[in-house]
MOPAC internal coordinates of N, CA, C and O (Angstrom, degrees):
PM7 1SCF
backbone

  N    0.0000 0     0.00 0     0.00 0    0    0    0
  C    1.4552 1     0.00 0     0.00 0    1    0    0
  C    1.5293 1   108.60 1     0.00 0    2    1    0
  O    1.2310 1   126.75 1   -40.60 1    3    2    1
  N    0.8474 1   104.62 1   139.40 1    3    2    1
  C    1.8645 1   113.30 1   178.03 1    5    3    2
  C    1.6430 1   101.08 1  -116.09 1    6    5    3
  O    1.2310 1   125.18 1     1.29 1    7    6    5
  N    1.2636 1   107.66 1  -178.71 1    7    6    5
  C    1.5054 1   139.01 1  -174.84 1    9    7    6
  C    2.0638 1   103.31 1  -100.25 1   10    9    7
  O    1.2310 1   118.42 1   -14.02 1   11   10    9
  N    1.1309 1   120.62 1   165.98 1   11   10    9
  C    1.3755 1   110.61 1   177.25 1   13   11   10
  C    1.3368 1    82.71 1  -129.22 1   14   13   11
  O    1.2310 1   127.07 1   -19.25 1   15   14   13
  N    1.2369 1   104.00 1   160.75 1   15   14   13
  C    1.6809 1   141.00 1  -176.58 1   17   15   14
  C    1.6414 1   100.54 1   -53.18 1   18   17   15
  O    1.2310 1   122.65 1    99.89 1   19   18   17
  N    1.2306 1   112.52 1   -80.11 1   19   18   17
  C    1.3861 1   131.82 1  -172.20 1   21   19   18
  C    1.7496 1   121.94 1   -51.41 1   22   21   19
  O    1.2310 1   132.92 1    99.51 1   23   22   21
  N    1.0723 1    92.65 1   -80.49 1   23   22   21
  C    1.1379 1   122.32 1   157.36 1   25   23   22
  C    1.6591 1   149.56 1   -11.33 1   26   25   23
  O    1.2310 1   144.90 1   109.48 1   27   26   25
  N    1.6559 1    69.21 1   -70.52 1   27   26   25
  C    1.9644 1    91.96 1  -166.78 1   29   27   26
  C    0.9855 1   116.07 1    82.21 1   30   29   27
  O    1.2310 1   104.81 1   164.23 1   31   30   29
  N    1.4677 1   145.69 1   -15.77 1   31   30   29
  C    1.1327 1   149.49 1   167.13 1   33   31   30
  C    1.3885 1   120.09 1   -50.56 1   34   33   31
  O    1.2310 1   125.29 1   -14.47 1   35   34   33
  N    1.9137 1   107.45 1   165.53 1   35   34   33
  C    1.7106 1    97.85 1  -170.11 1   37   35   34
  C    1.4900 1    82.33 1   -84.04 1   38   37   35
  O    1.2310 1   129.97 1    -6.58 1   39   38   37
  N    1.5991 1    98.38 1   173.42 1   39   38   37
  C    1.8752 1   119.29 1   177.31 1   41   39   38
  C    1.4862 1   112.16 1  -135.05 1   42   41   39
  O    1.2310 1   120.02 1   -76.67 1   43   42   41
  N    1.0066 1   117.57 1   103.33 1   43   42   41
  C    1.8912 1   126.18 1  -161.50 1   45   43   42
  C    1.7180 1    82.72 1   -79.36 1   46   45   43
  O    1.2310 1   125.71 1   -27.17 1   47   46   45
  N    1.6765 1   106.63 1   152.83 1   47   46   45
  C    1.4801 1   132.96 1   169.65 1   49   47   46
  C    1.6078 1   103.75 1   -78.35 1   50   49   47
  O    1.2310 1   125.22 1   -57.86 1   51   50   49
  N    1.2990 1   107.57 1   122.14 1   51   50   49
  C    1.5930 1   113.47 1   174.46 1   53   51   50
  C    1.3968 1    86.71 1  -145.54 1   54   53   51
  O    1.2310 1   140.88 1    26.03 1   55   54   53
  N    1.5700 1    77.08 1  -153.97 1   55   54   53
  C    2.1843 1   107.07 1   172.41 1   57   55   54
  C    1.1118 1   102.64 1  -144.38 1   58   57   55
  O    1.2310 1   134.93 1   -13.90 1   59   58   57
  N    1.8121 1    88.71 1   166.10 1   59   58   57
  C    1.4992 1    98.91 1  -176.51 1   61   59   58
  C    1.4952 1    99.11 1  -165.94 1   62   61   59
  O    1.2310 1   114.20 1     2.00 1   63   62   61
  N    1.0094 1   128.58 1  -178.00 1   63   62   61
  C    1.9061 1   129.63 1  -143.97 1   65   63   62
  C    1.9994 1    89.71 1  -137.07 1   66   65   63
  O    1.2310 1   124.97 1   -68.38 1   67   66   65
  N    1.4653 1   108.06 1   111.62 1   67   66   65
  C    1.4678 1   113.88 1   168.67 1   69   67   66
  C    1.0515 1   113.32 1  -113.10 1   70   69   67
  O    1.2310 1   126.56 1   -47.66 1   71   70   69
  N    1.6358 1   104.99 1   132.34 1   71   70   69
  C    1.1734 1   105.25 1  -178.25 1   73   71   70
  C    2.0547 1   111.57 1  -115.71 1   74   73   71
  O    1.2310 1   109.38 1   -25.60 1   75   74   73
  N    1.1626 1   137.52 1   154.40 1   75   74   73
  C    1.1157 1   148.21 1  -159.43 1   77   75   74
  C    1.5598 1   112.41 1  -150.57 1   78   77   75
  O    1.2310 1   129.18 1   -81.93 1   79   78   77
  N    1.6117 1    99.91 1    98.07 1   79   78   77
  C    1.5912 1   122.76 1   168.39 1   81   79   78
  C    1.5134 1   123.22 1   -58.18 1   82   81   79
  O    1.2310 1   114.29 1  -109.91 1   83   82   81
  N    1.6173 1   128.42 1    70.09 1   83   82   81
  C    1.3367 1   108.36 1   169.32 1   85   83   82
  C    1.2884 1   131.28 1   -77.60 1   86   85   83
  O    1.2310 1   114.80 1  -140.80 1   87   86   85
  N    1.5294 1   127.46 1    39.20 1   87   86   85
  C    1.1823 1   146.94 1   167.25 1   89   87   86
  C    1.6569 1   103.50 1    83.36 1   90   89   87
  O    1.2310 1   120.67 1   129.28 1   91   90   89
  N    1.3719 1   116.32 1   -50.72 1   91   90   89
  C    1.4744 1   119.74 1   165.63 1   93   91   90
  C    1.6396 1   144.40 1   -65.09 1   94   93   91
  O    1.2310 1   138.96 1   151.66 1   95   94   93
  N    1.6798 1    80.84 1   -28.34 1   95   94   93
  C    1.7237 1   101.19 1   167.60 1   97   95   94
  C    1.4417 1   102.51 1  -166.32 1   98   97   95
  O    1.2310 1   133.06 1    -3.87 1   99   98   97
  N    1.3466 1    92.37 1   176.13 1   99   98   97
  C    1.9906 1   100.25 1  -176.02 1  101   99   98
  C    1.5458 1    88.65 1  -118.73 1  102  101   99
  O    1.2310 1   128.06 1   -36.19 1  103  102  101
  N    1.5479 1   102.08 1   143.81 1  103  102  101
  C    1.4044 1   110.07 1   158.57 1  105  103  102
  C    1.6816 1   110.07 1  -116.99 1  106  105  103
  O    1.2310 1   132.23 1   -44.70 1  107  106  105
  N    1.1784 1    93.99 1   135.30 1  107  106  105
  C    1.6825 1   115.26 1  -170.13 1  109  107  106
  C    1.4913 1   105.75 1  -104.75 1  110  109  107
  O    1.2310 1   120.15 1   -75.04 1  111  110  109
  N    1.7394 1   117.33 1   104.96 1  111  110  109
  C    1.4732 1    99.89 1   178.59 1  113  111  110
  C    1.8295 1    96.10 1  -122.76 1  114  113  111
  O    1.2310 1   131.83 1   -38.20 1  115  114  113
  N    1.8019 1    94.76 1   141.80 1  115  114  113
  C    1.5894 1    85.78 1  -150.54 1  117  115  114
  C    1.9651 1    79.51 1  -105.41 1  118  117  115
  O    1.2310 1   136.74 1     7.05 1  119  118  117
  N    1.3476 1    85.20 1  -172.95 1  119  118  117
  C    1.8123 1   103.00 1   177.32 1  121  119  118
  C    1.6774 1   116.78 1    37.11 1  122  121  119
  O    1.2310 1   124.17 1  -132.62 1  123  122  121
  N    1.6513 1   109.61 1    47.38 1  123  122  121
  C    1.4737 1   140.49 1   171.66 1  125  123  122
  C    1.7075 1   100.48 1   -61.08 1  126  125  123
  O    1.2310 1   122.93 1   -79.67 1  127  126  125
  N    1.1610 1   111.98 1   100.33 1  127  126  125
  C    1.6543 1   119.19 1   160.63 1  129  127  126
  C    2.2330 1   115.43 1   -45.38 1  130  129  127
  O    1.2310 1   128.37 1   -49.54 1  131  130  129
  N    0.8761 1   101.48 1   130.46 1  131  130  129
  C    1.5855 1    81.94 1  -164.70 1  133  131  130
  C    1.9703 1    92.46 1  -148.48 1  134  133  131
  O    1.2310 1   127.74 1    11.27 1  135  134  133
  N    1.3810 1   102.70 1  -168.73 1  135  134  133
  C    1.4070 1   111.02 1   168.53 1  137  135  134
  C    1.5577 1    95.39 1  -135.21 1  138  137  135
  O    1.2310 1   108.10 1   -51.10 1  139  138  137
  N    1.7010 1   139.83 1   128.90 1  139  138  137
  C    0.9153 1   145.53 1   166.50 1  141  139  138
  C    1.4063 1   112.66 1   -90.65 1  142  141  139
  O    1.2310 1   115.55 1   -27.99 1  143  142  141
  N    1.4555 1   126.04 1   152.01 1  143  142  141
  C    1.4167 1   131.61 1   174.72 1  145  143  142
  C    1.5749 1   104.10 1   -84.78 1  146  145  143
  O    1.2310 1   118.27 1   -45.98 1  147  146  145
  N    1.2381 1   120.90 1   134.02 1  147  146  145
  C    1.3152 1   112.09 1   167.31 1  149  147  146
  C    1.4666 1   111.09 1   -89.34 1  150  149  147
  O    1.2310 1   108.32 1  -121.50 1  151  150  149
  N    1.0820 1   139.43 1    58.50 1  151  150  149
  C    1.5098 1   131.00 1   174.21 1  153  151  150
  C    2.1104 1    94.44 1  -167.27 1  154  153  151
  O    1.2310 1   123.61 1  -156.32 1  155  154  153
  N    0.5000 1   110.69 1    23.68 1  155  154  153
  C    2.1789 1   124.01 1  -153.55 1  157  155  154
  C    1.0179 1   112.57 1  -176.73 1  158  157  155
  O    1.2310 1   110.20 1   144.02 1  159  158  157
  N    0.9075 1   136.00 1   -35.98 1  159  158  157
  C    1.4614 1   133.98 1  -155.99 1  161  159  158
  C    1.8181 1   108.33 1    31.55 1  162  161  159
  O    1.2310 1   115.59 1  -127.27 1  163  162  161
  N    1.1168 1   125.97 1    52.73 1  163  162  161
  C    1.3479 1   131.02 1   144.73 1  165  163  162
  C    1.2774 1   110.22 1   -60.04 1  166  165  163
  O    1.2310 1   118.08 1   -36.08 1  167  166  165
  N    1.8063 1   121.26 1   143.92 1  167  166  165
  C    1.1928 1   123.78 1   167.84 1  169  167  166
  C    1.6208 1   107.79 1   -99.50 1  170  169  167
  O    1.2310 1   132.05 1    -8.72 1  171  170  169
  N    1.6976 1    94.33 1   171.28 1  171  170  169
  C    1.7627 1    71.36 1   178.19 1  173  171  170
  C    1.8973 1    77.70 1  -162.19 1  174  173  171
  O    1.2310 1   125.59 1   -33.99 1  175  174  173
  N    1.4217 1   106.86 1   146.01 1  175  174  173
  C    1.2274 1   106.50 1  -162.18 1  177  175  174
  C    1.9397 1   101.31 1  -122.23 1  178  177  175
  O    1.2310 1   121.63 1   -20.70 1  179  178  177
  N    1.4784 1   114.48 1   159.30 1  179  178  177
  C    1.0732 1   102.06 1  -160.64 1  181  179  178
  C    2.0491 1    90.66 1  -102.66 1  182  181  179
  O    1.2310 1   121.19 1    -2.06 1  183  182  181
  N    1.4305 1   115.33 1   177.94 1  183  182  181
  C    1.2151 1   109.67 1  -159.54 1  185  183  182
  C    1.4651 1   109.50 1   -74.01 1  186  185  183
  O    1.2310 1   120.59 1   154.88 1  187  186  185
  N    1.4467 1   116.48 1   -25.12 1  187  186  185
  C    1.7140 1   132.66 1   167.91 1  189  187  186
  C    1.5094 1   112.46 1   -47.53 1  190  189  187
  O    1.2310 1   125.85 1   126.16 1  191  190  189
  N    1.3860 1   106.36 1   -53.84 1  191  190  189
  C    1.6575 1   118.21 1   177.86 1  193  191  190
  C    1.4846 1   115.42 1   -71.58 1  194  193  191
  O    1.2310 1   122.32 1   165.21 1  195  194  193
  N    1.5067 1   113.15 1   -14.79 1  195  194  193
  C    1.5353 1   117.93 1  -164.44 1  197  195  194
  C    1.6085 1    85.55 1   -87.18 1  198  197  195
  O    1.2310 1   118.40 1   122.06 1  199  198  197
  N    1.8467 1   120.66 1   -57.94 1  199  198  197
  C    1.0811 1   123.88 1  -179.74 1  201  199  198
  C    1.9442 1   118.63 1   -48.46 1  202  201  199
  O    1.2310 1   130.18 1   173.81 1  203  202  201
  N    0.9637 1    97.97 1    -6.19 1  203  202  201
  C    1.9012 1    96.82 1  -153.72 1  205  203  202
  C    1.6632 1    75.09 1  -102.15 1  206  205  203
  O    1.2310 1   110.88 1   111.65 1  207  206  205
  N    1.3908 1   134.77 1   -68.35 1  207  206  205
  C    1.1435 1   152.40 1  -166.62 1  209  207  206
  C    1.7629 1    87.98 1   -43.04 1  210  209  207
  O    1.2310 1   111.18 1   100.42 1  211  210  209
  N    1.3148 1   134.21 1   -79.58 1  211  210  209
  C    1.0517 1   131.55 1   173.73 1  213  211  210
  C    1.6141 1   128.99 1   -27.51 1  214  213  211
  O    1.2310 1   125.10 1   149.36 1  215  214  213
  N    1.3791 1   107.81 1   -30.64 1  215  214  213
  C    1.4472 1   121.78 1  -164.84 1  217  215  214
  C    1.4825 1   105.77 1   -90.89 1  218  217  215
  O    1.2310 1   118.93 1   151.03 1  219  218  217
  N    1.3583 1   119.64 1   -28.97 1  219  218  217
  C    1.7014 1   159.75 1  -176.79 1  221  219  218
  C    1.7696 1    87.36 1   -69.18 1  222  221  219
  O    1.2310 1   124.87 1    89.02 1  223  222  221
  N    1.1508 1   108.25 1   -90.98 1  223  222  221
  C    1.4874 1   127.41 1  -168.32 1  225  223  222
  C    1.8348 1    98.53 1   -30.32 1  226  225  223
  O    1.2310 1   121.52 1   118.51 1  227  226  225
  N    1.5095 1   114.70 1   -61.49 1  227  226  225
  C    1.4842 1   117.00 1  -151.50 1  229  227  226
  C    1.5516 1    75.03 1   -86.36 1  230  229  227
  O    1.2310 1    97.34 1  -165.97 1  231  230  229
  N    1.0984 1   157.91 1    14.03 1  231  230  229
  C    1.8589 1   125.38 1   161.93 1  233  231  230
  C    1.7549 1    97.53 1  -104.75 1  234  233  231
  O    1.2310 1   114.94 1  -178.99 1  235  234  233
  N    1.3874 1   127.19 1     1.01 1  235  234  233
  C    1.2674 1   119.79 1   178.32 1  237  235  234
  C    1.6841 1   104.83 1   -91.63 1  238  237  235
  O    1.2310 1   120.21 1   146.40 1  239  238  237
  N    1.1435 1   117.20 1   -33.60 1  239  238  237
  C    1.4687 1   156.56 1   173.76 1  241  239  238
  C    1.6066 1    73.32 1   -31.69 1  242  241  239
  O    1.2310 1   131.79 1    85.68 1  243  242  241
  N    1.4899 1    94.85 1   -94.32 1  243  242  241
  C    1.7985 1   115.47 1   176.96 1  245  243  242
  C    1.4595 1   111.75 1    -7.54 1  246  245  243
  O    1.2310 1   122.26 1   119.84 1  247  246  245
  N    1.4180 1   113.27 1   -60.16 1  247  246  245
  C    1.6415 1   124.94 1  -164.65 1  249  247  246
  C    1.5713 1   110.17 1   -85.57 1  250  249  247
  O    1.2310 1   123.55 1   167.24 1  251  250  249
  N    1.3860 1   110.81 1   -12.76 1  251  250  249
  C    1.6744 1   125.19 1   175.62 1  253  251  250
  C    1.7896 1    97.28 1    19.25 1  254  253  251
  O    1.2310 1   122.57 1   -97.65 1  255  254  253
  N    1.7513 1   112.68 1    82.35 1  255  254  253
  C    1.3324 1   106.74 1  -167.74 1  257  255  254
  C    2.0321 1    56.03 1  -129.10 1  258  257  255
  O    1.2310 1   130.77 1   -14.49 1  259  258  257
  N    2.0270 1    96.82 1   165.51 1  259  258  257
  C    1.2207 1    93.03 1   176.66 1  261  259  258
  C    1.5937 1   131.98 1   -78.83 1  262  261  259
  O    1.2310 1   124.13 1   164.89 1  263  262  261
  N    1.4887 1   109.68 1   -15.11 1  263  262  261
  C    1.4599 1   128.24 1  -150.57 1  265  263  262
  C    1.5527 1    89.24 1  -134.82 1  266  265  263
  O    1.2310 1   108.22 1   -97.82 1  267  266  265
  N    1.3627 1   139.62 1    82.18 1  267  266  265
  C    1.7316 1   119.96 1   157.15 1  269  267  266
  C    1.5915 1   109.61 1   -87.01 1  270  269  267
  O    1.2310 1   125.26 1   -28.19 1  271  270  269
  N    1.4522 1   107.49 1   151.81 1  271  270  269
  C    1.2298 1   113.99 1  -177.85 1  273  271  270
  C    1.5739 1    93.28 1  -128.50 1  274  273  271
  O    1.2310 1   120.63 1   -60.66 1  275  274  273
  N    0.9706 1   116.40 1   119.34 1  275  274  273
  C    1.9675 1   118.22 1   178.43 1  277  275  274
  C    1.4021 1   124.34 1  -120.99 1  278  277  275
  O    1.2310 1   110.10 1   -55.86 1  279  278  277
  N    1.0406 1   136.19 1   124.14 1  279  278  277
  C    1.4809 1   116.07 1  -173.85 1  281  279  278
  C    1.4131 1   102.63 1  -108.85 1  282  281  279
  O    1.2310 1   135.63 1   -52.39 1  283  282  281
  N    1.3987 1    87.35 1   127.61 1  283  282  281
  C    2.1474 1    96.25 1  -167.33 1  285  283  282
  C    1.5485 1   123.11 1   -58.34 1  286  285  283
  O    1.2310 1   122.06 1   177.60 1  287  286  285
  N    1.4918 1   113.67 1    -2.40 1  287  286  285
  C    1.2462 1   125.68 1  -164.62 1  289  287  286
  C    1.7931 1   103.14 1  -102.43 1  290  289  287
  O    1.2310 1   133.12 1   152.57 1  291  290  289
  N    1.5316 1    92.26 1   -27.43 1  291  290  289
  C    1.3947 1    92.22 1   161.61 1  293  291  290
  C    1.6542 1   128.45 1  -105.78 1  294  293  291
  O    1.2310 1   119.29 1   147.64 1  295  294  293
  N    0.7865 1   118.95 1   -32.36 1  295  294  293
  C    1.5826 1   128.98 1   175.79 1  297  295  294
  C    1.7538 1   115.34 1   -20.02 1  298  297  295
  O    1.2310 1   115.27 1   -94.67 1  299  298  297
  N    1.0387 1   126.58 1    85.33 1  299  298  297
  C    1.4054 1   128.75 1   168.63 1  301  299  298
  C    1.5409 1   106.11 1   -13.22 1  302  301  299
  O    1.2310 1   120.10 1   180.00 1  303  302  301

């Protein structure tokens, strides 16, 4: 359990689906490991997932299709 940003509140480990506007297309990466706020529901991501999410984003970049949908659990 973690603390939330805002808040102060605890933030239970779930998922959740991020999506990222590069003006040309959106990449959609679904089943995102995260920490949720229980009082907000703010997400809040740990620096592994921030890095993986990043690594995700620039190989869709690659495929410049308009709409990717990725599920982070699978993503090479």
């Amino acid at each position: 359990m973690r603390i939330a940003l805002r808040g102060g509140a605890n933030a239970d480990k779930g998922y959740t689906t991020d999506v990222t506007d590069l003006g040309n297309c959106l990449v959609i990466v679904r089943n995102v490991p995260c920490y949720k706020c229980t009082e907000c529901n703010e997400t809040i991501y740990t620096a592994d997932v921030v890095k993986r999410l990043d690594e995700i984003v620039e190989q869709a970049k690659k495929m410049m299709q308009e709409i990717a949908i990725i599920d982070y659990g699978k993503a090479a």
